[in-house]
C-alpha positions in Angstrom: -25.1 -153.9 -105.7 -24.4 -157.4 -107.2 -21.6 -157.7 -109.2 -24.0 -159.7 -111.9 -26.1 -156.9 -112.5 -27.1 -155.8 -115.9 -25.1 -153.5 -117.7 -28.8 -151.8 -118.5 -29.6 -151.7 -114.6 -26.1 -150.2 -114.1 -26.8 -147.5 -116.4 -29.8 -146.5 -114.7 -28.0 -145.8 -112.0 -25.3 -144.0 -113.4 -27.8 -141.9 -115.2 -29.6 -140.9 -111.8 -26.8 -140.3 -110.2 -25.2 -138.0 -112.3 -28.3 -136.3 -113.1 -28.5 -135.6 -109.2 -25.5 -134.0 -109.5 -25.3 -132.3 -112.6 -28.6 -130.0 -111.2 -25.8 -128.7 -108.7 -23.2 -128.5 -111.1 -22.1 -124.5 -112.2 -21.2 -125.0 -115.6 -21.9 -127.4 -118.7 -18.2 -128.0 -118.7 -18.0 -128.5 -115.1 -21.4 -131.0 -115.4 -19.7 -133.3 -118.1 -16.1 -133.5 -115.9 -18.5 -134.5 -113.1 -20.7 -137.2 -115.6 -17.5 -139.2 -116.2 -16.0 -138.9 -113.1 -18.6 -140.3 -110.9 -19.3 -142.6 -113.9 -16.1 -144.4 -113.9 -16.2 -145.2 -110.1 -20.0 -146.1 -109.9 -18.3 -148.5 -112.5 -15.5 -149.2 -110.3 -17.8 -149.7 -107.3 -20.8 -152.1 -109.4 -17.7 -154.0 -110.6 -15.6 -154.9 -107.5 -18.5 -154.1 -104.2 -18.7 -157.1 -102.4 -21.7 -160.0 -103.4 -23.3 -160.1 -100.1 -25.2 -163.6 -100.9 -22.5 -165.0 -103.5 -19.1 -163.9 -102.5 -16.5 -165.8 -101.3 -13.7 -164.4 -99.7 -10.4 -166.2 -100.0 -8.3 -165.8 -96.1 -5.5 -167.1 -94.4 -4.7 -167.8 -90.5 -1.5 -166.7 -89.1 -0.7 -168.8 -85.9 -3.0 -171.1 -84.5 -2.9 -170.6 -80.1 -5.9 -169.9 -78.0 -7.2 -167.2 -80.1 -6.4 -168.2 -83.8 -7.2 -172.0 -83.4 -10.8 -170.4 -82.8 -10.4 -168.1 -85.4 -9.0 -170.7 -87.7 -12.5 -172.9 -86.8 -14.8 -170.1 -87.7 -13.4 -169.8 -91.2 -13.1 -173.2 -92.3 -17.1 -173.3 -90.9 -18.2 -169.9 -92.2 -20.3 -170.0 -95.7 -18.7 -167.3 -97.1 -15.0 -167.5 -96.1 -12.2 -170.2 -97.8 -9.3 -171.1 -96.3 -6.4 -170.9 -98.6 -3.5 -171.1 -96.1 -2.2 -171.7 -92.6 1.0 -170.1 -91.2 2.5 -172.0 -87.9 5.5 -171.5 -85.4 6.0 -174.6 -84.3 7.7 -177.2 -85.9 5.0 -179.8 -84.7 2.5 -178.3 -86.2 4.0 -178.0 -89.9 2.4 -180.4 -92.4 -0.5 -180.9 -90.5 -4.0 -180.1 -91.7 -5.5 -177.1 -90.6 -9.1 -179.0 -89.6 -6.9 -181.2 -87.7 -5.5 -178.3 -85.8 -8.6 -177.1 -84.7 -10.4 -179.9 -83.9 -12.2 -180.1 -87.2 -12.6 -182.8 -90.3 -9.3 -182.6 -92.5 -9.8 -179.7 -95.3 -6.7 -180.5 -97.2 -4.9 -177.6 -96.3 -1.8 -177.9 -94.7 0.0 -175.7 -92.2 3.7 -174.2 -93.5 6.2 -171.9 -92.2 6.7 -170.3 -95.2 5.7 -166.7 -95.6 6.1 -166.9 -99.7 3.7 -170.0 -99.3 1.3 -167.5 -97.8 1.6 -165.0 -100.3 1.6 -166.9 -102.9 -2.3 -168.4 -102.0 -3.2 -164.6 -102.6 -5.8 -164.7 -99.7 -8.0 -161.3 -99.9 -7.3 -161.2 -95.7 -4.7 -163.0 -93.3 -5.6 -162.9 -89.7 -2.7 -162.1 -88.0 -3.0 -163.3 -84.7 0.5 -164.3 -82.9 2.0 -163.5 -79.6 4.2 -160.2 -80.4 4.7 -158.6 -84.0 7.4 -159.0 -86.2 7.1 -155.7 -88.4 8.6 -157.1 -91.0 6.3 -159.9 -92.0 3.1 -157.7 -91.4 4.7 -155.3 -93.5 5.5 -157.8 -96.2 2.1 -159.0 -96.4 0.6 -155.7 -97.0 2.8 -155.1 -99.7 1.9 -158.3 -101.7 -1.6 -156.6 -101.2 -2.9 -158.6 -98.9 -5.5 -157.1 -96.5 -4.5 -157.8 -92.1 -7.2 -157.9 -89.6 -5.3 -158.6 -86.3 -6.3 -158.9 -82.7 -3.0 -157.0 -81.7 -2.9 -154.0 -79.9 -0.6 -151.8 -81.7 -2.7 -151.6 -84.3 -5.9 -150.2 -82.9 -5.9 -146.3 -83.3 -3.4 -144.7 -85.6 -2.7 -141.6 -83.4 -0.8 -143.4 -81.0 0.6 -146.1 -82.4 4.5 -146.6 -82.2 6.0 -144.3 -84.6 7.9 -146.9 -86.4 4.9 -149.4 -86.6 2.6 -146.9 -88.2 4.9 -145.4 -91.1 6.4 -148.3 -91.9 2.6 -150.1 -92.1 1.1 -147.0 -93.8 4.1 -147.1 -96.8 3.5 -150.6 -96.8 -0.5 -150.5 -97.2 0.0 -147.8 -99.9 2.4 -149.8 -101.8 0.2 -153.1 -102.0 -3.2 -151.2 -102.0 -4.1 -152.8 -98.8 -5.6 -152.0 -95.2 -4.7 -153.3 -91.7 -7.9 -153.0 -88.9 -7.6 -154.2 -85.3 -10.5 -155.5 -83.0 -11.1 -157.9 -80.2 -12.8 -158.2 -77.2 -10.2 -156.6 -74.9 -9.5 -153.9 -76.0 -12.5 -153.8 -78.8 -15.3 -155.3 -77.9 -15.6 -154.1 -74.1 -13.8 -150.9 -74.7 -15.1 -149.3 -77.7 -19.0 -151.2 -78.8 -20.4 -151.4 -75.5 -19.4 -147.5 -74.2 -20.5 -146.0 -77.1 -23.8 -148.3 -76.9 -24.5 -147.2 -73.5 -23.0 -143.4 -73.6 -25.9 -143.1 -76.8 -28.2 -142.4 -74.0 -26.2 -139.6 -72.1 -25.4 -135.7 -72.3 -22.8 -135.5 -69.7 -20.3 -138.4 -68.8 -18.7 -137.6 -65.6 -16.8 -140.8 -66.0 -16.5 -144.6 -67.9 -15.1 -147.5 -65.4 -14.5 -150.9 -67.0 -13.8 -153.9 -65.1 -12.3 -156.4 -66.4 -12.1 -159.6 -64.4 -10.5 -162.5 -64.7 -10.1 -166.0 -62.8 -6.2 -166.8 -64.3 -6.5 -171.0 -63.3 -9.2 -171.2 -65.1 -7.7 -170.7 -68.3 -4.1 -170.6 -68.3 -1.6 -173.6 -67.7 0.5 -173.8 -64.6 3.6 -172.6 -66.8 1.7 -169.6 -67.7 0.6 -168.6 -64.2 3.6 -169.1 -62.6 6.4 -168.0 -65.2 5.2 -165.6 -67.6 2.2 -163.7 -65.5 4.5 -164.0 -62.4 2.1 -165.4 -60.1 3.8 -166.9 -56.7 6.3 -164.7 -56.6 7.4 -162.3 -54.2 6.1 -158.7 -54.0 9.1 -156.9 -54.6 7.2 -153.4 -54.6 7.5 -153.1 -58.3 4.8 -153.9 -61.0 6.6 -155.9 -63.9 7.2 -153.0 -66.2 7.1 -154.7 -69.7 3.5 -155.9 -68.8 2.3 -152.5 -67.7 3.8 -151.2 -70.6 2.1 -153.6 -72.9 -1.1 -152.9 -71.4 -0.8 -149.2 -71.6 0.1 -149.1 -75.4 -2.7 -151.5 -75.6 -6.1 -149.7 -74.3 -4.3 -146.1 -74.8 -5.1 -146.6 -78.3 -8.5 -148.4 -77.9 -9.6 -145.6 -75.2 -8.9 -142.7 -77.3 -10.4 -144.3 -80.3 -13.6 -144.3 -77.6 -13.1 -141.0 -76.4 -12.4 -139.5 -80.2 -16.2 -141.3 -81.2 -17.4 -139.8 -78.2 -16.0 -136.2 -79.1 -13.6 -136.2 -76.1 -10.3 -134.9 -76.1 -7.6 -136.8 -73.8 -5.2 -134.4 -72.6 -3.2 -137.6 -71.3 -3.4 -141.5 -70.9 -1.6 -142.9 -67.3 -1.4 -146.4 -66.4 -0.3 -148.0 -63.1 -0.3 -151.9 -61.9 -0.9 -153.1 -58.1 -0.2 -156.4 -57.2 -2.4 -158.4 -53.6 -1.0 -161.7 -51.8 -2.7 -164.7 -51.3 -3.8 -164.6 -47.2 -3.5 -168.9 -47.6 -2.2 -171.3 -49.7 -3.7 -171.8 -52.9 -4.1 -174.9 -55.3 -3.5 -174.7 -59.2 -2.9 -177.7 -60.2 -1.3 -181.1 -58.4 2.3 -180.3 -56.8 1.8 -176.4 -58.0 0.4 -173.8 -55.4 0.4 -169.9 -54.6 2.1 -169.8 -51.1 0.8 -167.4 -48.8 2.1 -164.0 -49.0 3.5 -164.5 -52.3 1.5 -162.1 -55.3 -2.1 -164.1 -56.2 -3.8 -161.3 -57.9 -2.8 -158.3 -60.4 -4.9 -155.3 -61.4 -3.7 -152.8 -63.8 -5.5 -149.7 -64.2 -5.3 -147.7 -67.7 -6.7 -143.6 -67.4 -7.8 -141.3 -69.9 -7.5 -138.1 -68.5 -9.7 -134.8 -69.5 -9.0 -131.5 -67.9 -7.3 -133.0 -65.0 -10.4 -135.6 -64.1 -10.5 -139.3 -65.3 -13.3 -139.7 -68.4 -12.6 -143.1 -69.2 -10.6 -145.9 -67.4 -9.9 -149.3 -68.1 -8.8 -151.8 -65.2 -7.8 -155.4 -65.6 -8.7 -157.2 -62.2 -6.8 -160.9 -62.7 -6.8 -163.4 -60.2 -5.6 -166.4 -58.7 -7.5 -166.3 -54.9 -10.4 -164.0 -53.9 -8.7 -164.5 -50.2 -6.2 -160.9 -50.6 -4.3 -159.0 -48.0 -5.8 -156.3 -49.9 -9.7 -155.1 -50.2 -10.3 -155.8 -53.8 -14.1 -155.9 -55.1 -13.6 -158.9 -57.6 -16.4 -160.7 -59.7 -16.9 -163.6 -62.0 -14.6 -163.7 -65.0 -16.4 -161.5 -66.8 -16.7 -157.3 -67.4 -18.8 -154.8 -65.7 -19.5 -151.4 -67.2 -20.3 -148.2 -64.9 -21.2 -145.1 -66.2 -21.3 -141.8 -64.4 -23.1 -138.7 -65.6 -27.0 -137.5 -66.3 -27.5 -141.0 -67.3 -26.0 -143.4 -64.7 -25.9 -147.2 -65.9 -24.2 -150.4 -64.0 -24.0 -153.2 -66.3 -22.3 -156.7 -65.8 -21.5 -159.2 -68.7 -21.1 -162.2 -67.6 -19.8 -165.4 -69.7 -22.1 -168.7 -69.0 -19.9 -172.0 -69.5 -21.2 -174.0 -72.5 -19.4 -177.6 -73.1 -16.1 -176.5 -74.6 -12.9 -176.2 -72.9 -13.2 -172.8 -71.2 -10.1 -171.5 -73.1 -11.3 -172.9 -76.2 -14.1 -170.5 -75.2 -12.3 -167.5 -74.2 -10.6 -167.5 -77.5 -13.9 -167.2 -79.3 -14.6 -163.7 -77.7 -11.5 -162.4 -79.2 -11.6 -164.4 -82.4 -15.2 -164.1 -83.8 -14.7 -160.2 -83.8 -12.2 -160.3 -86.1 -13.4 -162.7 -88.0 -16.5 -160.7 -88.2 -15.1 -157.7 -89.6 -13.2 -160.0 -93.1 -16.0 -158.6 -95.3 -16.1 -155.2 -94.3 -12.2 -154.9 -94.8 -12.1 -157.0 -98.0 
């Protein structure tokens, strides 16, 4: 209900409602405790629900790479959102305008790297969207009670999140009267909308593959390909463990969130990398090239087990070459969904090129999630 209702209107209301519960109520004394109980938070609720048409909702943007410079666009554009602040790493990038930094018309906000700055606009969300957390300004944040929806991983599913991330969040949210949600497109998106979509139509699941594929050149730099993802490099036998490890925090928590909706237990989450060599040489930019038999393609591979049998599994196939030394089944960048059981399905999502840059559009899968879900957390 609108916020501008009449106080007459909201006193119909209350008058129902109560009246609805009164008739189950035991006792006079008992039907009067329940009268101005529910009274003062249909109050509460008239007073502060969100104006669906009217509403604006005041946010900030926390880093501005791939993912929040698309995020950071789709707030400045969105009808019901305002920009009140802009948090950046890089020196560069301080004092610049945030339209600016997103390929938009100046909007006369300007980027800091001042927390207190942030905090001090009183945004009702910040979208926390850097590479790795630092605990102690998320938890800082939420204290000033200010709400967090982030595209980062240790956040997704409280049951297994990192001990010391989730009570020191959880104090903090209770201290500030605020509330820290997680979403994306991987994990999110591909891991917990479209299963339970498709599993909607099934009795018995037998098992839930999703691959995830991904053609690396297309939308990472050189720099990225060769010295953080490790492509080019000899196959030493072992998977990079800090990456398999990120990855398993990761879509442990998004899979058991699945299997949770789904009213599956996991007895146990394992996760295990591969690596396959280029068979030639391969191109990724001028003067910088996979040599052959040095790693060209990594697939990691996160399983929910159930009673000794894989339910759900999530495997990352990402790729430099298509030409392996191993016998990979790899598709367009893309996801494809296969489920096993009374009611088998095999679905690809593909992602058609439109005219922006295609990691300008990559970020937007991520970004408009979260973006999405401001209202319903504020």
């Amino acid at each position: 209900y609108s916020s501008a209702a009449s106080d007459v209107y909201k006193r119909q209301i209350i008058n129902y409602v109560v009246y609805k519960v009164q008739g189950l109520a035991p006792s006079k004394r008992r039907q009067q405790q329940l009268s101005k109980t529910i009274e003062r938070r249909i109050l509460m609720t008239l007073q502060y629900a969100p104006n669906e048409q009217n509403q604006v909702l005041r946010v900030a943007q926390w880093a501005t790479g791939k993912v929040g410079a698309r995020s950071l666009r789709a707030i400045i554009q969105h009808s019901q959102l305002e920009l009140v602040g802009l948090y950046v790493h890089s020196a560069n990038k301080t004092g610049k305008d945030a339209g600016e930094l997103c390929g938009l018309a100046p909007i006369g906000i300007k980027a800091t790297q001042s927390i207190d700055d942030i905090i001090t606009a009183k945004p009702d969300c910040l979208m926390y969207m850097q590479e790795g957390v630092v605990l102690d300004d998320v938890c800082k944040i939420l204290e000033s009670g200010i709400n967090i929806v982030t595209t980062r991983g240790e956040f997704f599913n409280p049951d297994f999140m990192d001990k010391t991330i989730l009570e020191r969040t959880s104090a903090a949210c209770l201290k500030g009267g605020s509330t820290i949600h997680a979403t994306g497109s991987s994990p999110g998106f591909i891991t917990e909308a479209i299963p339970l979509a498709l599993c909607s139509v099934s009795r018995r699941l037998d098992c839930l593959t999703i691959d995830e594929y991904a053609y690396i050149p297309e939308s990472c730099s050189p720099e990225m390909v060769f010295d953080v993802m490790g492509y080019g490099r000899q196959d030493s036998g072992e998977f990079d463990a800090n990456l398999l490890n990120h990855m398993s925090q990761c879509f442990e928590q998004s899979l058991s969130l699945t299997a949770k909706a789904l009213g599956l237990t996991l007895d146990r989450v394992e996760a295990f990398g591969e690596t396959a060599n280029a068979k030639e040489r391969v191109r990724i930019a001028e003067d910088a090239y996979i040599e052959a038999g040095t790693i060209a393609a990594q697939r990691i591979t996160v399983a929910g087990i159930r009673n000794d049998k894989t339910i759900l599994k999530f495997r990352a196939n990402w790729y430099c070459a298509t030409e392996l030394d191993s016998p990979w089944e790899l598709g367009e960048t893309g996801w494809r969904v296969n489920v096993e059981g009374d009611t088998p399905l095999d679905v690809t999502l593909r992602m058609p090129r439109n005219d922006e840059p295609v990691a300008e559009q990559m970020g937007g899968y991520t970004a408009h999630r979260a973006v999405n879900a401001i209202a319903s957390v504020c």
